[in-house]
C-alpha positions in Angstrom: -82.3 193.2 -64.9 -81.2 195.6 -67.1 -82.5 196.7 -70.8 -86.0 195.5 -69.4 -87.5 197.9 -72.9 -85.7 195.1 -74.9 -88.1 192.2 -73.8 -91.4 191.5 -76.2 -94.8 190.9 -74.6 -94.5 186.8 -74.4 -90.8 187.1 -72.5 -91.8 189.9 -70.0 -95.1 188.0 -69.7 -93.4 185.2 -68.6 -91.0 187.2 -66.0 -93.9 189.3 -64.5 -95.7 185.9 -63.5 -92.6 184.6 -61.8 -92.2 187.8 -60.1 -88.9 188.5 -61.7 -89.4 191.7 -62.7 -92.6 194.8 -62.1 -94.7 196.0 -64.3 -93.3 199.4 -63.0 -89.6 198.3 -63.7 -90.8 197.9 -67.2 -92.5 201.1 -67.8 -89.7 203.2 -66.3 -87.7 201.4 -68.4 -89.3 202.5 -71.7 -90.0 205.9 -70.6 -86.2 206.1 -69.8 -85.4 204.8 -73.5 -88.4 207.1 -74.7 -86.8 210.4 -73.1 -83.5 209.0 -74.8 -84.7 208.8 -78.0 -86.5 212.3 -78.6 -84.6 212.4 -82.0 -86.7 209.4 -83.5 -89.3 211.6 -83.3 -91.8 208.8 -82.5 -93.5 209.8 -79.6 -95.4 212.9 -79.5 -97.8 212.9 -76.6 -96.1 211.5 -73.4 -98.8 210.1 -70.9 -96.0 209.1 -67.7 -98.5 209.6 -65.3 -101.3 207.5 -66.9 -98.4 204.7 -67.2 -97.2 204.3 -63.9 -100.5 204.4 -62.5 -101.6 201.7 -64.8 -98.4 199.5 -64.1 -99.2 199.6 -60.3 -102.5 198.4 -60.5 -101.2 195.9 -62.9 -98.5 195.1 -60.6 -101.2 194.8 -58.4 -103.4 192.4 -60.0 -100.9 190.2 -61.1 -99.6 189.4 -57.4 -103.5 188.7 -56.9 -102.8 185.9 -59.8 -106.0 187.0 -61.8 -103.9 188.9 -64.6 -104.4 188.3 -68.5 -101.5 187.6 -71.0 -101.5 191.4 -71.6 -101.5 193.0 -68.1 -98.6 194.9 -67.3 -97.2 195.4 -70.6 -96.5 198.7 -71.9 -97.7 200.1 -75.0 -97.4 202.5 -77.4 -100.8 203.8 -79.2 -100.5 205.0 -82.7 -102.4 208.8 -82.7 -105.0 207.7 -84.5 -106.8 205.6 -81.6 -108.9 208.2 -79.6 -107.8 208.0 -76.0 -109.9 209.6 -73.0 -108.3 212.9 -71.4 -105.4 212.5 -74.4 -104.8 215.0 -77.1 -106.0 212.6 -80.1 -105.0 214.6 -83.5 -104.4 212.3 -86.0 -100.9 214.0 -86.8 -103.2 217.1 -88.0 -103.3 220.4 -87.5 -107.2 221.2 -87.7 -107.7 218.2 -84.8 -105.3 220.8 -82.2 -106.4 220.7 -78.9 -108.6 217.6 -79.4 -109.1 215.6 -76.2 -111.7 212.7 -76.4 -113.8 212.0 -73.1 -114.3 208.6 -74.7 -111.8 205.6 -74.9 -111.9 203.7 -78.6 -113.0 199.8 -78.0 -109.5 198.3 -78.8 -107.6 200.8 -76.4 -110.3 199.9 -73.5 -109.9 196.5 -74.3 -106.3 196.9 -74.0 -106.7 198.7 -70.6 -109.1 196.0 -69.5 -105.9 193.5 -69.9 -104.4 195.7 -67.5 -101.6 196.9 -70.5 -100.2 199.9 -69.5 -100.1 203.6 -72.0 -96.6 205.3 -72.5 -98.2 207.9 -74.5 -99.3 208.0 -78.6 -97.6 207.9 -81.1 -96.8 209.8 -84.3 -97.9 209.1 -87.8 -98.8 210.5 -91.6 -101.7 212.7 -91.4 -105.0 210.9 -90.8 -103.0 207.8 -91.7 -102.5 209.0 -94.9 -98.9 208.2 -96.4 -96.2 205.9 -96.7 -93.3 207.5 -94.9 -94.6 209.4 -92.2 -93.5 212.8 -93.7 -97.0 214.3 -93.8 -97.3 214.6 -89.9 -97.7 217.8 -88.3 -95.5 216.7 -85.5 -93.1 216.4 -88.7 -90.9 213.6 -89.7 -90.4 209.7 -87.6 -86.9 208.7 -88.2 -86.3 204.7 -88.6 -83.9 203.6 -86.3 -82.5 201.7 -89.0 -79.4 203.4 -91.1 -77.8 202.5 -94.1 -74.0 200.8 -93.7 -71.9 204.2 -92.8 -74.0 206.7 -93.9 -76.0 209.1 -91.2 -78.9 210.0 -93.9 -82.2 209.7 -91.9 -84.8 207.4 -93.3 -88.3 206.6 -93.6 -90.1 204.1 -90.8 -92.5 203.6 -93.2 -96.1 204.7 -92.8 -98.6 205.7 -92.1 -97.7 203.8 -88.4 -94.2 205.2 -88.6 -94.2 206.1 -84.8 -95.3 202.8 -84.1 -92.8 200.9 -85.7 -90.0 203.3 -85.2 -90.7 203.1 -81.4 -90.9 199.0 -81.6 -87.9 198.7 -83.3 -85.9 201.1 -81.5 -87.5 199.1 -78.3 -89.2 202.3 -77.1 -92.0 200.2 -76.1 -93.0 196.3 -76.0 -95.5 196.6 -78.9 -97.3 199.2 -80.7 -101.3 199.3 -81.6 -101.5 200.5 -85.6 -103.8 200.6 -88.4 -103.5 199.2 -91.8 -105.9 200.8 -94.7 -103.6 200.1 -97.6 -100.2 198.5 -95.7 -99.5 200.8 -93.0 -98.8 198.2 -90.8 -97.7 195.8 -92.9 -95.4 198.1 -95.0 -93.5 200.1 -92.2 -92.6 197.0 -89.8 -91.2 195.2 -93.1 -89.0 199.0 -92.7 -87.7 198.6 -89.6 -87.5 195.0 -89.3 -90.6 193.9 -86.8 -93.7 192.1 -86.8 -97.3 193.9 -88.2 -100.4 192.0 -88.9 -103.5 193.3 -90.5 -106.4 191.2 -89.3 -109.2 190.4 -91.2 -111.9 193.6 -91.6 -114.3 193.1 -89.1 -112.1 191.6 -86.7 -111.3 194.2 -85.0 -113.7 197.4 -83.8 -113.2 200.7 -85.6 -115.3 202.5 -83.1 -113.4 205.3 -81.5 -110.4 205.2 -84.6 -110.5 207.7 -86.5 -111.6 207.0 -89.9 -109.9 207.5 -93.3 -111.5 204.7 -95.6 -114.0 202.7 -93.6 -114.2 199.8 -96.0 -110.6 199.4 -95.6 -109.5 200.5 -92.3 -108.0 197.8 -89.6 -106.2 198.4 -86.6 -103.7 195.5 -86.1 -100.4 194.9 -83.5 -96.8 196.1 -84.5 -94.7 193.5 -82.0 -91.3 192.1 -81.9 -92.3 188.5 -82.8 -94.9 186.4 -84.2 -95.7 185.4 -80.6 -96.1 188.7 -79.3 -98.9 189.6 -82.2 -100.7 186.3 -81.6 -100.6 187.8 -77.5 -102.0 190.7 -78.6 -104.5 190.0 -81.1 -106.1 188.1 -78.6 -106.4 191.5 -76.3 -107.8 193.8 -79.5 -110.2 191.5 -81.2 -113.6 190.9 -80.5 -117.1 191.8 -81.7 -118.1 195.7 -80.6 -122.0 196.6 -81.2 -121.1 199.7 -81.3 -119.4 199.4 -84.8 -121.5 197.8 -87.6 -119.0 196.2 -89.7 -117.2 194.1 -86.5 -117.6 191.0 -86.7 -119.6 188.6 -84.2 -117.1 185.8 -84.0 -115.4 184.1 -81.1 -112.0 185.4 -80.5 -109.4 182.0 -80.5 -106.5 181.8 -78.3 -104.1 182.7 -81.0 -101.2 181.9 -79.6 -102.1 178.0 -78.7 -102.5 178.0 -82.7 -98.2 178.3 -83.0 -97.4 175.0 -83.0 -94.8 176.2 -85.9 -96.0 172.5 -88.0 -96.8 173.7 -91.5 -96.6 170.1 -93.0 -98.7 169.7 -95.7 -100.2 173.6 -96.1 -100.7 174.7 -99.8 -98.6 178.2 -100.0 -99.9 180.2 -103.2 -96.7 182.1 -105.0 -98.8 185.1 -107.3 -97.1 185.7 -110.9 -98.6 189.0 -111.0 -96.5 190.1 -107.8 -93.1 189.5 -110.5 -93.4 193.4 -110.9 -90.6 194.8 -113.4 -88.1 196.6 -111.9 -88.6 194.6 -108.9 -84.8 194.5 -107.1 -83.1 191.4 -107.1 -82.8 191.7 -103.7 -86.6 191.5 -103.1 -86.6 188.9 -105.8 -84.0 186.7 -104.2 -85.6 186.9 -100.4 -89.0 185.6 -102.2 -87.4 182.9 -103.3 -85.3 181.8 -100.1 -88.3 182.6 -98.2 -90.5 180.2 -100.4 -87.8 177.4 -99.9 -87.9 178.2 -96.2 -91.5 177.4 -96.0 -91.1 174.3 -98.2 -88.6 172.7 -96.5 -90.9 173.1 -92.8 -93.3 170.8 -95.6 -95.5 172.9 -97.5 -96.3 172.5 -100.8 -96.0 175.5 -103.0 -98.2 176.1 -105.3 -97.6 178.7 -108.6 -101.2 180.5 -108.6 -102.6 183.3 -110.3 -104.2 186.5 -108.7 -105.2 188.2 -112.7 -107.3 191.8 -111.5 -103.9 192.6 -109.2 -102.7 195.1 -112.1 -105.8 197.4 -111.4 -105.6 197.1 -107.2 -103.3 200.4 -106.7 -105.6 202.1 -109.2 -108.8 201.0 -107.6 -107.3 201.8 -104.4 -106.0 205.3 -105.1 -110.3 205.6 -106.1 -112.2 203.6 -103.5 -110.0 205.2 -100.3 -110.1 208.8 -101.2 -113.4 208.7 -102.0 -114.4 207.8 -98.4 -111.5 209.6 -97.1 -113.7 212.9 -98.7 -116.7 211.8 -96.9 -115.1 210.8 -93.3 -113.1 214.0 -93.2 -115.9 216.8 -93.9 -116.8 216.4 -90.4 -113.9 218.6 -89.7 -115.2 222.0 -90.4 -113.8 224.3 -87.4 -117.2 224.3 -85.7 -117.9 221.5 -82.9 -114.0 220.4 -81.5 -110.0 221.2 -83.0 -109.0 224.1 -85.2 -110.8 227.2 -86.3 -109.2 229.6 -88.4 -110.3 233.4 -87.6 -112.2 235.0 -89.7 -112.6 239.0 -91.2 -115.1 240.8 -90.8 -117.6 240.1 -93.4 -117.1 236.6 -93.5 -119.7 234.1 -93.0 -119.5 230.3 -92.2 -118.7 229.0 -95.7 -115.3 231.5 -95.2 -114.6 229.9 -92.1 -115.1 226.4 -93.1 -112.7 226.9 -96.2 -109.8 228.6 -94.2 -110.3 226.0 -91.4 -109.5 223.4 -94.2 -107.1 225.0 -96.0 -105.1 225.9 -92.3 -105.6 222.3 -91.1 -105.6 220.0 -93.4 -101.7 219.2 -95.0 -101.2 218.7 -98.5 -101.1 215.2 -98.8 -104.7 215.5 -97.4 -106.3 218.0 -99.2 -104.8 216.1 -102.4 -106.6 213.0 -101.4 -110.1 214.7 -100.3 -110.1 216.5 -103.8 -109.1 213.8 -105.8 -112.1 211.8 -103.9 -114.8 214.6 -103.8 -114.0 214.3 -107.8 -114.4 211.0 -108.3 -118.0 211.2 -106.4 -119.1 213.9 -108.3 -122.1 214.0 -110.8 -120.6 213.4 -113.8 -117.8 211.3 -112.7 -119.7 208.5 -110.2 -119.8 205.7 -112.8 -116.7 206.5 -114.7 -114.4 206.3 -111.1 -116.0 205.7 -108.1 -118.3 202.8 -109.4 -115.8 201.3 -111.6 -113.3 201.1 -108.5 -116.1 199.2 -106.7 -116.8 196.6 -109.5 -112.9 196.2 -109.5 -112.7 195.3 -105.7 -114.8 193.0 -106.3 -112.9 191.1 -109.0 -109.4 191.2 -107.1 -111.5 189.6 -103.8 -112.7 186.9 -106.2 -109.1 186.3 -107.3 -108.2 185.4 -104.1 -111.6 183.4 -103.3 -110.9 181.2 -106.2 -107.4 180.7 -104.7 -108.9 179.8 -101.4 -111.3 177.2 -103.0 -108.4 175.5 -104.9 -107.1 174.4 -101.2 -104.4 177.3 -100.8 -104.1 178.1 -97.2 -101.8 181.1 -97.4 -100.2 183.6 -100.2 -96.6 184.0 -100.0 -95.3 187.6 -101.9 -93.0 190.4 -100.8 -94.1 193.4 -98.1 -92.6 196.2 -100.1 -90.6 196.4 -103.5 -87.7 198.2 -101.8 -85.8 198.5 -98.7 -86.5 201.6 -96.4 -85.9 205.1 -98.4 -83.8 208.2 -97.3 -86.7 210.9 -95.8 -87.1 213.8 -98.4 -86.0 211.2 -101.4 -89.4 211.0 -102.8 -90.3 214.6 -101.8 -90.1 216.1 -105.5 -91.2 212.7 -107.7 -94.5 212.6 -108.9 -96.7 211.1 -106.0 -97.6 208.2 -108.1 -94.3 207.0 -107.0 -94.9 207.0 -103.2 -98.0 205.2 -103.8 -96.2 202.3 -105.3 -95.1 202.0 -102.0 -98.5 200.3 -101.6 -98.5 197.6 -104.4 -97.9 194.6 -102.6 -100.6 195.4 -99.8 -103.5 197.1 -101.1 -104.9 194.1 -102.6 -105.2 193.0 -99.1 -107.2 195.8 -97.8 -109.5 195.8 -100.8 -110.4 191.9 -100.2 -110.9 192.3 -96.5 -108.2 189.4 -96.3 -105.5 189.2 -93.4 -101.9 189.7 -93.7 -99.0 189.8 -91.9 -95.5 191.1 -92.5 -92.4 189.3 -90.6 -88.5 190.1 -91.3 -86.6 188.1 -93.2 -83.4 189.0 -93.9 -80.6 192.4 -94.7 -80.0 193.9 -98.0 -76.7 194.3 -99.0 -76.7 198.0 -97.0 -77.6 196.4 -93.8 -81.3 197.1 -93.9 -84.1 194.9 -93.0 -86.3 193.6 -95.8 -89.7 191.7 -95.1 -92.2 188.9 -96.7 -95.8 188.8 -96.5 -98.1 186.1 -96.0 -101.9 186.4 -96.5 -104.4 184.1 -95.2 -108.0 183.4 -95.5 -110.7 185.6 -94.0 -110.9 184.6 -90.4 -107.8 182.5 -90.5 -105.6 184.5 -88.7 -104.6 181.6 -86.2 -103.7 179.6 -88.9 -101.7 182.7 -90.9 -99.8 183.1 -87.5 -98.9 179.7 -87.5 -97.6 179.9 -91.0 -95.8 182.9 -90.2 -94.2 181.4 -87.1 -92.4 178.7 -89.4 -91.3 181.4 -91.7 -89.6 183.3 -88.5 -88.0 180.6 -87.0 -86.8 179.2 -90.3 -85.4 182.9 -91.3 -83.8 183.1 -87.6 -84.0 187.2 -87.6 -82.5 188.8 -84.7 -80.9 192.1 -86.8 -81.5 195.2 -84.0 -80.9 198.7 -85.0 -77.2 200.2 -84.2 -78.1 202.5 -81.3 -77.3 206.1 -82.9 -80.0 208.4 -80.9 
């Protein structure tokens, strides 16, 4: 069978129970297509040896007939999952040489399947970013070009690796981590499945933390299907993290029965954002009638305290990104700068930071070690929180009027040319963000699916949010809105 890289989890699923195809067939496959595609740039620690002994045990246990959905499918795992015996760097500089001798819970959950490890993945420096251009490993490339022209552009981020390898079919799926949309906002980029589950729903032990209110690791797949498939494989209460959530894991996938008759689908008037292009605009609307005619009823609502979510945002995450990151001070694990003669630690702790930390970052941890500061608590930090809370009611008093899911769109643009935003005021980047922070900041989950082509050819997404704990249901809503938008766009092979 050839192009075996090219199946999703449900279809080689299906053709590694009949016996049709290996689990080793598969990997070789995407390690194949992963050597082939060293200009995406996705990729950045290979693990060939960790694969193929994990596809023939899975091979293995799936002739024994004991195998879960997930066993024998390869994976990519986004850099910011720590994974046992694998550098683990969080596209930074000051984590070089970092090797865990720990698994995090959602990649030994994964293993546990029997999935199989191709190696990590890149991304934007501790997941912060919206294009992937503040990785050390440098720049992901989408797949994706515009009509005739060669210009590289963004995957998205701060999962660009992990979308860029989906999409380019590099792997099956893709494990990534939304704090602010970076699942959400880079599949809409390359034209692929990313669902944010709810907070809680998924264990952040053994991820590396940028905001922990608002971190979530999530799958990036090829289908609705496929993310229901592996959902079921990452969820699931861990006692080693405090803020998972003791819930039952459902079989999300028996919830795709694609019948959305009667669901209430909210439509926000605060998501009409000026400027917004008519293209975005116009796949709103068509994907709005596509839900009403599978027989939902949608509903105009209003969502008041979005206006301030970027701004509260842009507080509430850097604020913890300042705490989580002044672990990293040269001393126990990664990179130490050297030191003259004379110096003492407080030396060494500034030109460790300053040496291994990027830009982006050190922008971030300032603007957050401000905003906690004495005389500026109240005015930022506290303020941010009070605001949170306001946008989560929004969408509680949504929820209590009967809606069962929020229709708006992923991102306000198509993907962007890498380097385009490099000179604008970073306030620009960040806007990048408005359509999914709000999610983060509510705890809510969300899920990006494809829905159509702008008019340069490149893939545009929707967004549907759900109610905390819903995500069977959101799935189910989000499978009518992918069959009824029928996309099957793939990337012209250029790499």
């Amino acid at each position: 069978m050839a192009d075996l890289n090219k199946f999703g989890i449900a279809e080689a699923r299906d053709a590694l129970r009949k016996g049709d195809v290996t689990s080793m067939e598969l990997t070789e496959a995407c390690l194949g297509a992963i050597e082939d595609a060293s200009a995406l740039n996705a990729f950045v620690h290979n693990t060939p040896e960790i694969a193929r002994a994990q596809a023939a045990a899975a091979d293995t246990r799936i002739k024994a007939g004991d195998a879960p959905d997930m066993c024998g499918i390869p994976l990519g795992i986004k850099d910011l999952f720590c994974t046992k015996g694998v550098p683990s760097q969080a596209a930074s500089r000051i984590l070089e040489g970092f090797k865990p001798e720990y698994e995090s819970t959602i990649t030994q959950q994964l293993w546990d399947a029997g999935s199989v490890m191709l190696g990590k993945l890149n991304m934007d420096e501790f997941a912060m970013g919206s294009s992937n251009e503040t990785s050390v490993y440098g720049d992901v490339v989408n797949p994706w070009r515009r009509g005739n022209d060669d210009a590289p552009l963004t995957p998205g981020g701060s999962s660009g690796g992990s979308a860029s390898a989906v999409a380019a079919d590099l792997c099956l799926a893709a494990t990534g981590t939304d704090t602010g949309g970076s699942i959400r906002q880079p599949a809409a980029f390359v034209g692929i499945t990313g669902l944010k589950p709810t907070y809680g729903r998924c264990s952040r032990w053994g991820v590396v933390a940028f905001a922990s209110s608002l971190d979530q690791a999530g799958p990036m797949t090829k289908s609705v299907r496929d993310a229901a498939i592996m959902l079921g494989a990452m969820a699931g209460h861990d006692p080693k993290d405090s803020t998972s959530a003791e819930l039952a894991v459902p079989d999300f996938e028996a919830a795709l029965t694609g019948d959305i008759r009667g669901k209430k689908i909210g439509i926000p008037k605060e998501y009409r954002m000026e400027g917004m292009p008519a293209e975005i605009e116009q796949l709103w609307a068509d994907g709005t009638a596509m839900l009403k005619d599978a027989g939902a009823e949608i509903i105009d609502i209003s969502l008041p305290h979005t206006k301030y979510a970027l701004p509260a945002y842009y507080v509430v995450a850097p604020a913890e990104a300042s705490s989580n990151l002044a672990r990293y001070d040269g001393v126990r694990f990664g990179h130490r700068a050297k030191i003259g003669q004379g110096d003492g630690i407080t030396e060494m702790y500034e030109k460790t930071r300053a040496e291994g930390f990027g830009p982006e970052v050190q922008r971030r941890v300032m603007i957050g070690t401000y905003v906690l500061s004495a005389g500026f608590y109240d005015a930022y930090y506290n303020r941010a929180r009070k605001v949170r809370s306001l946008i989560k009611k929004d969408f509680e008093d949504v929820f209590a009027q009967g809606v069962d899911a929020i229709l708006t769109p992923a991102t306000p643009s198509a993907a962007f040319g890498l380097g385009e935003m490099a000179d604008a005021d970073p306030v620009q980047m960040y806007l990048n963000d408005v359509f999914t922070v709000t999610v983060n900041l509510a705890g809510l989950p969300g899920i990006a699916v494809p829905a159509g082509l702008d008019k340069q050819g490149l893939p545009l997404g929707l967004q549907l949010i759900g109610r905390p704990w819903e995500e069977g249901d959101l799935l189910n809503t989000a499978y009518a809105l992918e069959q009824a938008a029928g996309f099957v766009a793939k990337p012209a092979k250029w790499w």
